[in-house]
C-alpha positions in Angstrom: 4.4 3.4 -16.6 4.4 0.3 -14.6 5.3 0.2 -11.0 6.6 -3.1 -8.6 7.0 -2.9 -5.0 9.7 -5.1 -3.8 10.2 -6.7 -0.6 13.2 -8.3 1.1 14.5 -9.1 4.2 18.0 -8.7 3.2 19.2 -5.2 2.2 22.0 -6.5 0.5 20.0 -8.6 -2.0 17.5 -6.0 -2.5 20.3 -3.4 -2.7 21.7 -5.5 -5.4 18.0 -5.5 -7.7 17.8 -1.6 -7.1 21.7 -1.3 -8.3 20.8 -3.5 -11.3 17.4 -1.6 -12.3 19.2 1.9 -11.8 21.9 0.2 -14.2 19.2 -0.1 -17.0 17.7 3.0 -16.5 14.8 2.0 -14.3 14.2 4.8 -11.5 14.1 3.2 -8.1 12.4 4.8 -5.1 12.4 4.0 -1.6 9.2 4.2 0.3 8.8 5.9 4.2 7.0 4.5 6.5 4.3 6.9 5.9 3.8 6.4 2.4 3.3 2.0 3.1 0.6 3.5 5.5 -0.8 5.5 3.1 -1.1 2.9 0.5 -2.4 0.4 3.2 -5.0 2.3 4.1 -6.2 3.5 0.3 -6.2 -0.6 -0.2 -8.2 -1.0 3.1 -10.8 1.9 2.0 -11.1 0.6 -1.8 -11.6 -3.2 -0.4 -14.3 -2.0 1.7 -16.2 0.0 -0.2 -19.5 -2.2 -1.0 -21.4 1.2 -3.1 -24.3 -0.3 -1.2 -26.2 2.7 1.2 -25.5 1.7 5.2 -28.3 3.7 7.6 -25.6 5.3 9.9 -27.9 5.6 12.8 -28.3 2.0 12.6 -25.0 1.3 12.2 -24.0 3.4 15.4 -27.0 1.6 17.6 -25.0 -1.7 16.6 -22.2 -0.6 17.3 -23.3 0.6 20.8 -25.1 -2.8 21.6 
């Protein structure tokens, strides 16, 4: 299965692809605001992740300074 997210700033233009790919059988689903969070922040945490060890209480005396 592959998956494309699609963005537009017209909804009749993107109304028109999703018309056209339910047309040929490709299932179309709309995301909520809360699922683009969700995926946003699963980006965010897999970008950031360095699988290097941080010392926390020197990260949080950092932070403090």
């Amino acid at each position: 299965m592959e998956t494309v997210v699609l963005i537009s700033n017209s909804k009749t233009n993107l109304k028109l692809i999703t018309d056209i790919a339910k047309k040929i059988g490709v299932s179309v689903k709309y995301l909520t605001e809360d699922e683009k969070e969700d995926i946003g922040m699963l980006t965010a945490i897999k970008k950031g992740r360095t699988g290097t060890y941080i010392d926390t209480d020197k990260y949080l005396e950092k932070l403090s300074q």
